[in-house]
C-alpha positions as CSV (number, residue, x, y, z in Angstrom):
1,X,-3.1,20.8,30.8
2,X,-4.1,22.4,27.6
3,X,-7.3,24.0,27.0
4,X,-8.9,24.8,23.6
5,X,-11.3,27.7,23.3
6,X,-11.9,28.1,19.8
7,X,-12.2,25.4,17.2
8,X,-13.3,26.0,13.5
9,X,-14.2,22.8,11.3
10,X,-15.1,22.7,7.5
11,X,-16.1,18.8,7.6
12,X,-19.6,17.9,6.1
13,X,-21.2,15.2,8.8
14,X,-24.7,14.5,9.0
15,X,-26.3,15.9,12.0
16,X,-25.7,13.1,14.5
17,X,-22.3,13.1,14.0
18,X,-21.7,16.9,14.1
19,X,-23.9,16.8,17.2
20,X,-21.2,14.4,18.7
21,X,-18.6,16.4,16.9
22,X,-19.6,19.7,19.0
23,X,-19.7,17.2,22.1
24,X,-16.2,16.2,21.8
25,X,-14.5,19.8,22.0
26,X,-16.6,20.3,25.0
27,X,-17.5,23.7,25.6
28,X,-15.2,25.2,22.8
29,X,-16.6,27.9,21.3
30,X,-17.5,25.6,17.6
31,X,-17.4,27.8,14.4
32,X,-18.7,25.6,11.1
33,X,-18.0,26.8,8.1
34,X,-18.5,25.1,4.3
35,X,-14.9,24.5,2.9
36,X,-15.6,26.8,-0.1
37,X,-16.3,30.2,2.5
38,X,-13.0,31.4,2.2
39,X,-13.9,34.9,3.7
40,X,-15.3,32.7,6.6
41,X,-12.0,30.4,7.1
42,X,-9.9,33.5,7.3
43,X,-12.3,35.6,9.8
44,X,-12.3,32.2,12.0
45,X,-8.6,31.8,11.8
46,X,-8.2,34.8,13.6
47,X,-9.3,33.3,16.4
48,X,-9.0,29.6,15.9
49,X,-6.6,27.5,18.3
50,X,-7.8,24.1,16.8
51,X,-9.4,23.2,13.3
52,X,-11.2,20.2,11.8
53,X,-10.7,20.0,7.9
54,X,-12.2,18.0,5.5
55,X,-9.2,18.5,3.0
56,X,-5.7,19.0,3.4
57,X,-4.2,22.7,5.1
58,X,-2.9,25.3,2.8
59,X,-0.7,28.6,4.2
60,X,-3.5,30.1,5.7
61,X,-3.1,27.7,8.9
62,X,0.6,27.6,9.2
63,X,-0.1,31.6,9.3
64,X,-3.0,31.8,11.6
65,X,-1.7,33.2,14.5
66,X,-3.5,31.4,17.1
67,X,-3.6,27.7,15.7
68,X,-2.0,25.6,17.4
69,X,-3.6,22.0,16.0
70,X,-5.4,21.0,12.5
71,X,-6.9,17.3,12.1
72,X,-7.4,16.6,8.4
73,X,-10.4,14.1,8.3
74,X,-8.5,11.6,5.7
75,X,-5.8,9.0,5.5
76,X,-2.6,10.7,3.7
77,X,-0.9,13.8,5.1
78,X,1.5,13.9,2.3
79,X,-0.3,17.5,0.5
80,X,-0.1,18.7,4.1
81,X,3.4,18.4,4.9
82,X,4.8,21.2,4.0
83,X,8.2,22.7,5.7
84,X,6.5,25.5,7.1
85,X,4.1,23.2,9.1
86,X,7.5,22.4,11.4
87,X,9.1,25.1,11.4
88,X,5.5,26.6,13.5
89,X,5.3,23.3,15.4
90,X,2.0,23.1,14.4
91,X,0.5,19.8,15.1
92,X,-1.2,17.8,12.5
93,X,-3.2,14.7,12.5
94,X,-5.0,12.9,10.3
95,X,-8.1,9.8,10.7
96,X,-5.6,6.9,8.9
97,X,-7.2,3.9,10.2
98,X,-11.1,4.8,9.5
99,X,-11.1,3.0,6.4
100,X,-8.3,0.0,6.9
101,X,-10.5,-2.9,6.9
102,X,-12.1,-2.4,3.9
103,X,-8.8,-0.9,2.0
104,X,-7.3,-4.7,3.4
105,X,-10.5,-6.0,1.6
106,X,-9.6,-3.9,-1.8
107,X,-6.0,-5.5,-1.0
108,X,-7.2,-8.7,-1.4
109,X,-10.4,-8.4,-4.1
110,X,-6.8,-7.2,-6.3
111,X,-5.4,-10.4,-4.8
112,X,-7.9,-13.2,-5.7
113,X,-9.1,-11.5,-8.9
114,X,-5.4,-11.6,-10.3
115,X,-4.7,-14.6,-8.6
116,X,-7.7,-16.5,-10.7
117,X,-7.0,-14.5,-13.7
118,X,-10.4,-13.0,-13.4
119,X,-10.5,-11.0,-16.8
120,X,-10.1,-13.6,-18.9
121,X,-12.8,-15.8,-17.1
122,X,-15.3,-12.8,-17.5
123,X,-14.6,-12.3,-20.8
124,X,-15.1,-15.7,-22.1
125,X,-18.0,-15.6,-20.2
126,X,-19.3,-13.0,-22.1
127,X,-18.7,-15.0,-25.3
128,X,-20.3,-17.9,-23.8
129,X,-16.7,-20.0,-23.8
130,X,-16.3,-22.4,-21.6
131,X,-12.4,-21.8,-19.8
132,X,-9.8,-19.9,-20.7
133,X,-6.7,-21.2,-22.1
134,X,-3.7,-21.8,-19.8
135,X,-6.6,-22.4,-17.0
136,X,-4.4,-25.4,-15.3
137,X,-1.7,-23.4,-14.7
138,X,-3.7,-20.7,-12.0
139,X,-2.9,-21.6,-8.3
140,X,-4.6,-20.4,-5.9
141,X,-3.2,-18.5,-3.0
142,X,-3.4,-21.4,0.0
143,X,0.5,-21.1,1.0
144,X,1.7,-18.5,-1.3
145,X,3.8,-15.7,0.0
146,X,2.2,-12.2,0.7
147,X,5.0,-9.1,0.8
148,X,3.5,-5.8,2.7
149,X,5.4,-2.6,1.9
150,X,4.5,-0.6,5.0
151,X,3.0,-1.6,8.5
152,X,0.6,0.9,9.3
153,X,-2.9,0.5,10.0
154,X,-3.9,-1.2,6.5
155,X,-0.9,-3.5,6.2
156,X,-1.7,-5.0,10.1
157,X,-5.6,-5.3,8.8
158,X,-4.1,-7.2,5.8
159,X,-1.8,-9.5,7.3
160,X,-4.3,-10.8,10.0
161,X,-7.0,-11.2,6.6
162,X,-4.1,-12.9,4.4
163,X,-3.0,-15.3,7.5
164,X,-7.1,-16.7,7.4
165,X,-6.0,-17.3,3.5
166,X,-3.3,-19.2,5.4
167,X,-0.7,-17.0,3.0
168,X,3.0,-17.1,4.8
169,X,3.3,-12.4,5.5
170,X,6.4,-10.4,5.0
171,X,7.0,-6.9,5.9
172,X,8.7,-4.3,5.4
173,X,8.7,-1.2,7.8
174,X,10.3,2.0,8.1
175,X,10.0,1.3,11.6
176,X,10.7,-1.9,13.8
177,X,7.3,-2.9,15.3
178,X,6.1,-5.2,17.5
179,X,2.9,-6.8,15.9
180,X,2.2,-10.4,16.3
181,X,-1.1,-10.4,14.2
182,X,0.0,-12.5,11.1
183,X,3.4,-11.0,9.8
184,X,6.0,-14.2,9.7
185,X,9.1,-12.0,8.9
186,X,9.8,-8.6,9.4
187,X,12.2,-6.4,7.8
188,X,12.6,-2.5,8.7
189,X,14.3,0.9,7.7
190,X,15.2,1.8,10.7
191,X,17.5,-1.8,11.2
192,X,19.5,-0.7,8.3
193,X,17.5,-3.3,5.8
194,X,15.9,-2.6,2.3
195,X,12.9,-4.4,1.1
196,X,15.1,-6.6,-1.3
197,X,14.2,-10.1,0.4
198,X,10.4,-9.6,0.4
199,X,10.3,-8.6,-3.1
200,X,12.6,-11.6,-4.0
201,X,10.2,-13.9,-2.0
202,X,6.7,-12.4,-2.5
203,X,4.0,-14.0,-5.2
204,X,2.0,-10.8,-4.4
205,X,3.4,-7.6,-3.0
206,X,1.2,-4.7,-1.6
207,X,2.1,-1.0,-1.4
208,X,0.3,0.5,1.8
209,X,2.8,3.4,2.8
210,X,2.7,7.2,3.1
211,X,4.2,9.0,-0.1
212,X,7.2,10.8,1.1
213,X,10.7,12.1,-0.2
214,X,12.1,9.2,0.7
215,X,9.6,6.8,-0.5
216,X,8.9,8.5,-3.9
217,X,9.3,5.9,-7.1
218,X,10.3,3.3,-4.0
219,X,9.5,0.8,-6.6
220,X,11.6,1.2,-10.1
221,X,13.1,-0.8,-12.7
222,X,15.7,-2.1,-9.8
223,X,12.9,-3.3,-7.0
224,X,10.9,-4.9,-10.0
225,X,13.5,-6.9,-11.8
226,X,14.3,-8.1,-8.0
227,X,10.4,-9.8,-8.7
228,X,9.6,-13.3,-9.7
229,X,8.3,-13.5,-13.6
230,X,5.0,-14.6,-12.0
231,X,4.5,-12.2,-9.1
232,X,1.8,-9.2,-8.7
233,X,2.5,-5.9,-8.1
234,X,-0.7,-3.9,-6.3
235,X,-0.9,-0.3,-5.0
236,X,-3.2,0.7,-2.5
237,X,-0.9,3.9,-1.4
238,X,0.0,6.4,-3.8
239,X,0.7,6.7,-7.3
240,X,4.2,8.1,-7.3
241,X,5.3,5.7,-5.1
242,X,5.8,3.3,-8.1
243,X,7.8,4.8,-11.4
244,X,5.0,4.2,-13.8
245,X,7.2,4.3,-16.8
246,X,9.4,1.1,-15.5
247,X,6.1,-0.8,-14.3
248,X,4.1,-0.5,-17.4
249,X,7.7,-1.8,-19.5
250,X,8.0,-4.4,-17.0
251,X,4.4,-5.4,-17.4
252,X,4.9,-5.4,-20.9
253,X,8.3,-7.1,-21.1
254,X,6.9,-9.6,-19.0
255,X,9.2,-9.4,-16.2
256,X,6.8,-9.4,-13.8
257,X,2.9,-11.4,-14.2
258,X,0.3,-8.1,-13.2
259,X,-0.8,-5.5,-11.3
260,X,-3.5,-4.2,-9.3
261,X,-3.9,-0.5,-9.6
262,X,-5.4,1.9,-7.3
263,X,-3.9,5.1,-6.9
264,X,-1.8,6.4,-10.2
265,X,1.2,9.4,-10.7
266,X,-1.7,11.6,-12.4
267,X,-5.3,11.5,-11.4
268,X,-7.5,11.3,-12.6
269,X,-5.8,8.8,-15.0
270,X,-6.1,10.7,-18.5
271,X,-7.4,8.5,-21.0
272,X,-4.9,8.3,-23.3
273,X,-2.4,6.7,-20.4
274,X,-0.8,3.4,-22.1
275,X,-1.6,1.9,-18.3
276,X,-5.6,1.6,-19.5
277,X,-3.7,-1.2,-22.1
278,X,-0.9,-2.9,-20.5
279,X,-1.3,-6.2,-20.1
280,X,-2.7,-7.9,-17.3
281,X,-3.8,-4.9,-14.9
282,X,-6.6,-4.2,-13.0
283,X,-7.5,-0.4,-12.4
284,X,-10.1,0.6,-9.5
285,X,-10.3,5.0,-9.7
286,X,-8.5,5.6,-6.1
287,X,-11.7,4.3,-4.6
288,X,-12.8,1.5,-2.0
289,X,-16.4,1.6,-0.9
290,X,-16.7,3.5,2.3
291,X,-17.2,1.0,5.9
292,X,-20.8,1.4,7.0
293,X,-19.3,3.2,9.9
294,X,-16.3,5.9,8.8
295,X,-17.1,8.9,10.5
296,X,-18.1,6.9,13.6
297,X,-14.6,5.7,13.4
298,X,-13.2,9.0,12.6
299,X,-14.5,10.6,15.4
300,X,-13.4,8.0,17.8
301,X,-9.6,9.2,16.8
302,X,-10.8,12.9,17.1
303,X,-11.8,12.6,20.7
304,X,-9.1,10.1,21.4
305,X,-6.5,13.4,20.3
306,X,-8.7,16.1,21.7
307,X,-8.4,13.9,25.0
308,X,-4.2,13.8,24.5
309,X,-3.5,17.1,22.9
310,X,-5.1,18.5,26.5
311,X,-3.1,16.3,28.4
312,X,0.0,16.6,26.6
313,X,-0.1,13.0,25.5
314,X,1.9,12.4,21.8
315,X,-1.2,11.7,19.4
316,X,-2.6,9.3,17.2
317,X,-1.7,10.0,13.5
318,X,0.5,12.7,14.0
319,X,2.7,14.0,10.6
320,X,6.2,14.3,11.6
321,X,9.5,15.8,9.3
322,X,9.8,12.3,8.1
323,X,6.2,12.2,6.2
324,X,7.7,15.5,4.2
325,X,6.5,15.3,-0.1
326,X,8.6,18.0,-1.9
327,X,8.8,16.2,-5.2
């Protein structure tokens, strides 16, 4: 059994939840801090054997000498996986899977609106027009073919939403995984296969993946000529994921029909990017509204960790040598 006796945390709950914060380290001695005290952080790493961030980790908590585990309230741990992270066997988690529901929702509001060419409509309602030209030719996406690039919690929360759309589900996976909940075929890393078939197939094709050395610019001018002329590209991972050069000449060229864009190479997205004009995209700021209960959520992982990082259970969320981001 493990015992933790000191924990610091720069996360900015309201009271109730860092009431039940305190509750879940038990009788920890609970040290917290506002992100910006840096002479703070360092006096509490000192002494610190567990820490609750509402950012990523910098060098200061590979080097603190007692720390032995950091939770980073967010999704991505792709800022916080840096080599020296391993070579300290520090353990690192993060909350991925507070916010999957609604990210699936974002998924699928890129989905629809692309799907019923929903800038044109608006704009011709704006001009009082009645339809849009080339209006006969929108389908909508009853039986069409949904590819998910990456199986974690968001892609599972988007396949069981896409399978009520009754939408046939590929996937691809680094890992083989057993998931019944709305995924028709499955392809994986790990079994030696690339994602070529789903982005043959797919009419829509969403990014939901860590960023990593291996899955940086994942998506080039290859991957999208593999696309059908009238299929949609959409990114709810991370920018660099996708070459942006190649996507925004595809979009152009008209090799592939849209995009939805959420997360971008540079952020924020400068104004004088030629994305803010290619065709047929749709651009939300790497933003979904927040579910009515995220921390709740968060802290539901938190105490399930604290409960297996005493135990010696492997925990949710963990960042492993394969989630490293050098580029």
């Amino acid at each position: 059994m493990r015992e933790i006796s000191v924990v610091m945390t720069t996360v900015s709950y309201e009271q109730k939840h860092m009431e039940r914060l305190r509750k879940v380290f038990g009788m920890a001695e609970f040290i917290h801090l506002n992100a910006n005290d840096k002479r703070g952080i360092t006096l509490a790493l000192q002494r610190a054997d567990v820490a609750v961030l509402g950012g990523d980790l910098d060098e200061r908590y590979w080097k603190a000498p007692k720390l032995k585990w950091v939770h980073c309230d967010h999704a991505g741990l792709n800022k916080s996986a840096h080599p020296e992270v391993f070579k300290k066997n520090l353990i690192v988690t993060s909350s991925a899977g507070r916010s999957a529901p609604a990210l699936a929702e974002h998924a699928l509001f890129f989905i629809l609106a692309l799907a019923y060419n929903f800038p044109a409509f608006y704009t011709a309602q704006q001009a009082h027009q009645w339809g849009i030209p080339g209006q006969g030719k929108l389908r909508s996406i009853h039986g069409q073919t949904l590819g998910i690039v990456g199986l974690g919690n968001t892609g599972r929360a988007l396949a069981i939403r896409a399978k009520a759309f009754n939408m046939r589900v590929l996937a691809y996976n680094r890992q083989s995984v057993k998931f019944a909940g709305g995924v028709d075929v499955l392809y994986s890393q790990d079994a030696g296969q690339k994602p070529d078939k789903l982005l043959q197939e797919s009419d829509f094709i969403v990014l939901s993946l860590p960023l990593t050395d291996v899955t940086y610019h994942m998506i080039g001018e290859r991957e999208l000529k593999m696309m059908k002329p009238t299929a949609f590209l959409i990114n709810m991972a991370r920018g660099p994921i996708v070459d942006e050069k190649a996507l925004i000449q595809a979009l152009n060229d008209g090799e592939i029909a849209g995009a939805g864009l959420d997360t971008f190479e540079q952020e924020p997205l400068p104004a004088e990017s030629p994305i803010w004009d290619t065709p047929n995209v749709l651009i939300t700021p790497h933003f979904t509204p927040p579910m009515p209960d995220r921390t709740a959520r968060s802290l539901d992982i938190i105490a399930e960790n604290v409960r297996r990082y005493c135990s010696g259970e492997e925990m949710l969320n963990m960042l492993t040598e394969r989630d490293i981001f050098t580029k």
